[in-house]
C-alpha positions as CSV (number, residue, x, y, z in Angstrom):
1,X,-86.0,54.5,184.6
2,X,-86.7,51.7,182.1
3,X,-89.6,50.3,181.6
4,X,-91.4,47.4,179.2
5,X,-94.9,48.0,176.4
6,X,-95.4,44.8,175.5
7,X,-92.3,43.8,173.2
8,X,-90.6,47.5,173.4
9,X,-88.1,48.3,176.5
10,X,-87.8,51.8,176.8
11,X,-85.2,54.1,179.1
12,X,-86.6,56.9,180.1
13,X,-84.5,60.1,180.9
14,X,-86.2,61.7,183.9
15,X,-83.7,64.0,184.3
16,X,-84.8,65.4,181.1
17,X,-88.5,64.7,181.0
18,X,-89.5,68.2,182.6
19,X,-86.8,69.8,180.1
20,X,-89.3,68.5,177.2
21,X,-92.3,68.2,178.2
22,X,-92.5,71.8,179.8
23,X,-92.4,73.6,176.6
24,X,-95.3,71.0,174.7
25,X,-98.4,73.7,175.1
26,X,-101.0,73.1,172.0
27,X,-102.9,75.6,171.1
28,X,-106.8,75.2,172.6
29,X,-108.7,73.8,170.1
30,X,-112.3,71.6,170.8
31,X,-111.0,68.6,169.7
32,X,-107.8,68.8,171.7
33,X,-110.0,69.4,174.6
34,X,-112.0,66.4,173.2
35,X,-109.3,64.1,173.1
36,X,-108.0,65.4,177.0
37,X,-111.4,64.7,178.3
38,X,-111.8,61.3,176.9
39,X,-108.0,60.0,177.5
40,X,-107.6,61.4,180.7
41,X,-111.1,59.2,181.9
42,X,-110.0,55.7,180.3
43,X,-108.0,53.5,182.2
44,X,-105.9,52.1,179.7
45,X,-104.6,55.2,178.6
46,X,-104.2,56.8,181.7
47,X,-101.6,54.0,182.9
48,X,-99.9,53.8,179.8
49,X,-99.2,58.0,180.4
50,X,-98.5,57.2,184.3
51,X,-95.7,54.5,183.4
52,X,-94.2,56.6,180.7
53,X,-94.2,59.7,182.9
54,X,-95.8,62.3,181.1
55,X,-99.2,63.8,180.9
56,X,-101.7,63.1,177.5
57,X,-101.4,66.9,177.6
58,X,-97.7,66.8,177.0
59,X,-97.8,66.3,172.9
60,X,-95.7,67.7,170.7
61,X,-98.6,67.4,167.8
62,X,-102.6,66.4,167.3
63,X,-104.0,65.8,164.1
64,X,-107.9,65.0,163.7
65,X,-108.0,62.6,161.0
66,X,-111.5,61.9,160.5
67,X,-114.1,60.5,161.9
68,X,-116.4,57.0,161.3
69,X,-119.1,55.1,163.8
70,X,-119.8,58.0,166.0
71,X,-115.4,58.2,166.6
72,X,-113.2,60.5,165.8
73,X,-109.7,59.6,164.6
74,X,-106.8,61.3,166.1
75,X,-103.3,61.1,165.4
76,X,-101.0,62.4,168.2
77,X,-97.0,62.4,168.5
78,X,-94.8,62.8,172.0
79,X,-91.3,63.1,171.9
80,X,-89.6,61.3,175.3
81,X,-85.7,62.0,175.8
82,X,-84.0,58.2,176.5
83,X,-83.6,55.4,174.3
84,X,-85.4,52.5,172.8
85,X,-83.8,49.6,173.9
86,X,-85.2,46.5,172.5
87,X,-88.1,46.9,169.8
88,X,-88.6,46.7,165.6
89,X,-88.4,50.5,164.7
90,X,-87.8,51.7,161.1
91,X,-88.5,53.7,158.1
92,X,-87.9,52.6,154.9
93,X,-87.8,54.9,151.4
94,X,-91.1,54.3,149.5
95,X,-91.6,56.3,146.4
96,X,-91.1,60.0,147.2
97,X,-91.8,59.0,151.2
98,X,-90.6,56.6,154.0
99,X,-92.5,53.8,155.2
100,X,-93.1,53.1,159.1
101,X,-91.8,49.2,159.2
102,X,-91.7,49.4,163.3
103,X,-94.7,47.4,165.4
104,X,-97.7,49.2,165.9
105,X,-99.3,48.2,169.6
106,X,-102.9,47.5,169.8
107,X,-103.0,49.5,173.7
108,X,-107.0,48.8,173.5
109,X,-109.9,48.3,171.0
110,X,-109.3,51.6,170.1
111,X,-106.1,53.0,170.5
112,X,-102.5,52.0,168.9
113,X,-99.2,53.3,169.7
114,X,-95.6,53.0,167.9
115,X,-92.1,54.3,169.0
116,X,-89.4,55.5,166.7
117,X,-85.9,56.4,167.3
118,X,-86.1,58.9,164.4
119,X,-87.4,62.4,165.1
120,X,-89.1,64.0,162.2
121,X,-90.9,67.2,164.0
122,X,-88.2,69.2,165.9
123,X,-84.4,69.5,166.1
124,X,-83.2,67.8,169.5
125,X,-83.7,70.8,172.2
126,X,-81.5,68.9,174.8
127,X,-78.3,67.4,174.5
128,X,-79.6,63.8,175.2
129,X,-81.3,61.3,173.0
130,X,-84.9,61.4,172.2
131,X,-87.1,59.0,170.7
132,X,-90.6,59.4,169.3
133,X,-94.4,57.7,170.5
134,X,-97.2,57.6,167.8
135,X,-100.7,57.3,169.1
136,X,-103.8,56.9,166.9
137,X,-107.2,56.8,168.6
138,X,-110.5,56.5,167.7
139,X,-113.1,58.4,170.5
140,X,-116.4,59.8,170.6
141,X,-117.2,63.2,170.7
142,X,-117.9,63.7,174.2
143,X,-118.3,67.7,174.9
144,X,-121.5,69.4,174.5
145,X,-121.9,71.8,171.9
C-alpha cells in the first residue's frame, strides 16, 4: 500500500509487516507503559499508527531522554519493510558521527517523526527493503505511582 505524511510517500510492504513487527517485544518497563498509555489515547498518534499499519507497541527501540514542563522526552524507532518513495532523507559525516539532514515532521505540538532509508539498529531480517521512522515525543507522566 502506499501512502502520503505530509511531503513523504511511503510503500508499505504488507506482505512483510507481520514478518517485522511480530518479533518487536520491549521489555516492560514504566515508562514504556507510560508512553503506550498516553499514545495509544491521542488522536493524532493513533491515526498516524492506523495508516502506517502497525501498533505504537510495535518498536524496535525507546529511549527516555529526559524530561522538562511536567513532559517526558521519548525517543522511539520502528523499522517498516517497503520503500520511501518521495521525501529528503540523509546522513551526512560530521566529526566522528553522521548528521540526520532528512525533514523532521511536526505530527502535533508535541510529537515529531522522520523516515530514513538507512537502517542503523539491526541487519535486514527479511529479504525486502526496510526503511526507518523516528518519533520524539514529549508526554506527561500519566500512571500512578
Amino acid at each position: 500500500m502506499e501512502i502520503k505524511v505530509n511531503n513523504y510517500k511511503l510503500r508499505i510492504d504488507e506482505e512483510n509487516l507481520e514478518k517485522i513487527s511480530s518479533g518487536n517485544k520491549l521489555i516492560y518497563s514504566p515508562h514504556w507503559q507510560n508512553y503506550l498509555e498516553v499514545v495509544e489515547s491521542k488522536q493524532y498518534a493513533g491515526k498516524l499508527f492506523k495508516n502506517l499499519g502497525i501498533s505504537p507497541a510495535q518498536a524496535m527501540d525507546f529511549a527516555m531522554l529526559g524530561g522538562k514542563d511536567g513532559k517526558i522526552e521519548y525517543y522511539i524507532i520502528y523499522i517498516l519493510p517497503g520503500e520511501i518513495l518521495e521525501g529528503q532523507t540523509s546522513w551526512i559525516k560530521k566529526g566522528t558521527g553522521y548528521q540526520y539532514q532528512g525533514e523532521i515532521l511536526d505530527i502535533c505540538e508535541d510529537m515529531k517523526i522522520s523516515f530514513q532509508k538507512e537502517i542503523f539498529k539491526l541487519p535486514n531480517p527479511i529479504d525486502a527493503p526496510l526503511f526507518q521512522m523516528n518519533v520524539w515525543i514529549h508526554l506527561p507522566w500519566i500512571l500512578e505511582e
